[in-house]
C-alpha positions as CSV (number, residue, x, y, z in Angstrom):
1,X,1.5,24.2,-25.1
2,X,4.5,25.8,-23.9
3,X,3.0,26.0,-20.4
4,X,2.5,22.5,-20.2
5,X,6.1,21.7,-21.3
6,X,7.6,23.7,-18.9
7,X,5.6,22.7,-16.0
8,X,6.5,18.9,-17.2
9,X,10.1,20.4,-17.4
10,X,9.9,21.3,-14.0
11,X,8.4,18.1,-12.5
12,X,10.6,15.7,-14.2
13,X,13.6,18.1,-12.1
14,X,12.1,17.8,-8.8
15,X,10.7,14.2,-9.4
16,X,14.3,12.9,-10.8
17,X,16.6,10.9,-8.3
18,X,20.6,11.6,-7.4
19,X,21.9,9.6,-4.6
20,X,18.2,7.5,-3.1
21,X,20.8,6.8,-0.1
22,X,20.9,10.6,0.7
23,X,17.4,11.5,-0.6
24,X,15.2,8.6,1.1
25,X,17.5,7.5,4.3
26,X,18.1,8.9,7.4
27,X,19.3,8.5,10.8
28,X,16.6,8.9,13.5
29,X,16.7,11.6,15.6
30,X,13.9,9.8,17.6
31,X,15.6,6.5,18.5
32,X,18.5,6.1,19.6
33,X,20.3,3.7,17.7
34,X,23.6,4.8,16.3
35,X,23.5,2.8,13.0
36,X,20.1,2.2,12.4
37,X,18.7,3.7,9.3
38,X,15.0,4.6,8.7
39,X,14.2,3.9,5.1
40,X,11.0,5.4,4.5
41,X,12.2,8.5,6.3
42,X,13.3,11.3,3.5
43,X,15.0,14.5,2.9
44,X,11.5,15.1,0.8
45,X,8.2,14.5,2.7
46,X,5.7,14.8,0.2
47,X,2.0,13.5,0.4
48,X,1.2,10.6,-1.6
49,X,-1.9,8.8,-2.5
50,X,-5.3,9.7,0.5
51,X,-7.3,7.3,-1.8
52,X,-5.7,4.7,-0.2
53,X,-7.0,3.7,3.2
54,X,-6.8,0.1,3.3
55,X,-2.8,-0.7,5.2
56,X,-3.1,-4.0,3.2
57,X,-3.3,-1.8,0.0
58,X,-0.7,-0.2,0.7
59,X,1.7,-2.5,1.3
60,X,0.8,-5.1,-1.3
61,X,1.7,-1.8,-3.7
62,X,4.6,-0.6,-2.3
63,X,6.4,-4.6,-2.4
64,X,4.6,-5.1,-6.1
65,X,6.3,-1.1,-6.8
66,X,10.0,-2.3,-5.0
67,X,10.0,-5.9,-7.2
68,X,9.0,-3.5,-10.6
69,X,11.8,-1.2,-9.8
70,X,14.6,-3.4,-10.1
71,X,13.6,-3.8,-13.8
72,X,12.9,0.1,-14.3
73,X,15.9,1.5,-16.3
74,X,14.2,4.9,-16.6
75,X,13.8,5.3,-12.4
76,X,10.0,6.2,-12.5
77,X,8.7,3.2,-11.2
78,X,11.7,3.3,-8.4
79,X,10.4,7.0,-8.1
80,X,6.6,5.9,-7.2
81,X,8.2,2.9,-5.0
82,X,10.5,5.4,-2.5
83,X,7.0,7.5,-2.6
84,X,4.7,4.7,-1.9
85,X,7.0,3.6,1.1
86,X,7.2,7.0,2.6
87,X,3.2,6.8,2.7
88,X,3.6,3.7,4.8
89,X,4.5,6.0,7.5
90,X,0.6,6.7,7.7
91,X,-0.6,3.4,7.3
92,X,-3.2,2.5,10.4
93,X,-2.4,-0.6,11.3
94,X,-4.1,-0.7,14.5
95,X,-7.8,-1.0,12.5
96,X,-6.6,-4.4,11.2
97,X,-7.3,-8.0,12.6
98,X,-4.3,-10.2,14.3
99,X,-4.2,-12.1,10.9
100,X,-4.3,-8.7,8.4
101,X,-1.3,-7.0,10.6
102,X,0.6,-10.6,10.5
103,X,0.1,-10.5,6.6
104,X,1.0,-6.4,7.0
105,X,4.4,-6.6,9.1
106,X,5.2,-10.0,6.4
107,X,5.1,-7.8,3.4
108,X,6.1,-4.7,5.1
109,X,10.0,-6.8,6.2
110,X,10.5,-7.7,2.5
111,X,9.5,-4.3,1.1
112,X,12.3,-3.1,3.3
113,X,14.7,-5.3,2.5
114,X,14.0,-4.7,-1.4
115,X,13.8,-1.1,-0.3
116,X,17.7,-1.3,1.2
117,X,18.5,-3.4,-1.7
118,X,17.7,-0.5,-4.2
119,X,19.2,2.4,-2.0
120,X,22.0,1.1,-0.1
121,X,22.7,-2.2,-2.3
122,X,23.6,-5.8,-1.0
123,X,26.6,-6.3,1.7
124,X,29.9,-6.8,0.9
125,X,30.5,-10.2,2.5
126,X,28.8,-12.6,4.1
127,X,29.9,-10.9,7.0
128,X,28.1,-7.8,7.0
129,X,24.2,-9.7,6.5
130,X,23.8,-9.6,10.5
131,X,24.5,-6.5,10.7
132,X,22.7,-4.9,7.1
133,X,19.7,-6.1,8.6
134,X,20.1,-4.9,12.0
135,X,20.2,-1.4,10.9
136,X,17.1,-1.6,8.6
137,X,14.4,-0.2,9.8
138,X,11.0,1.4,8.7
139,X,8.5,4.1,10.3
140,X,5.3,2.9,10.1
141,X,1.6,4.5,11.7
């Protein structure tokens, strides 16, 4: 119906990505680290998934979501990654065991790191590693 087409209309304009650096980054106004950027952090806070309790889950999604993306020429899968991190941020970590947050933390580094791979891109130089992952950083619980 025509209803349907422009409410699909509509979502694929809000849902569609310009510049992830200036839509899913930003600088904390919490910490107090002049460079550090907090990737999970967006201009566009919107509720993801509830259905999803378990932190493992989550995170096990989220990396599986930020490896898919690189492949994704049509940006919906990198779409569903930058919201899938974002719901990180409510991720309870405290409920797991010593061997589920090891696992959680594990999978949670290399999610970033894909994550500033896909917004920011690789450094320069060999250079600028130390100091890319200095300023990576992720809000989590």
């Amino acid at each position: 119906t025509d209803e349907q087409s422009v409410d699909s209309e509509v979502s694929r304009r809000v849902l569609s990505i310009g510049q992830p650096s200036e839509e899913f980054v930003h600088k904390s106004s919490m910490w107090h680290c002049k460079n550090r950027r907090i990737l999970n952090c967006g201009r566009y806070n919107l509720k993801c998934r509830n259905d999803m309790e378990n932190p493992l889950e989550m995170v096990k999604e989220a990396l599986q979501l930020s490896i898919d993306s690189n492949f994704d020429e049509s940006g919906e899968r990198r779409h569903l990654f930058f919201m899938s991190a974002g719901a990180l941020k409510r991720a309870m970590v405290q409920t797991l065991p010593e061997e589920g947050r090891l696992a959680f933390f594990l999978n949670l580094y290399h999610c970033m790191v894909m994550h500033a791979f896909l917004v920011i891109g690789p450094p320069g130089s060999g250079l600028k590693w130390i100091s890319f992952f200095n300023n990576l950083a992720y809000e989590v619980g």
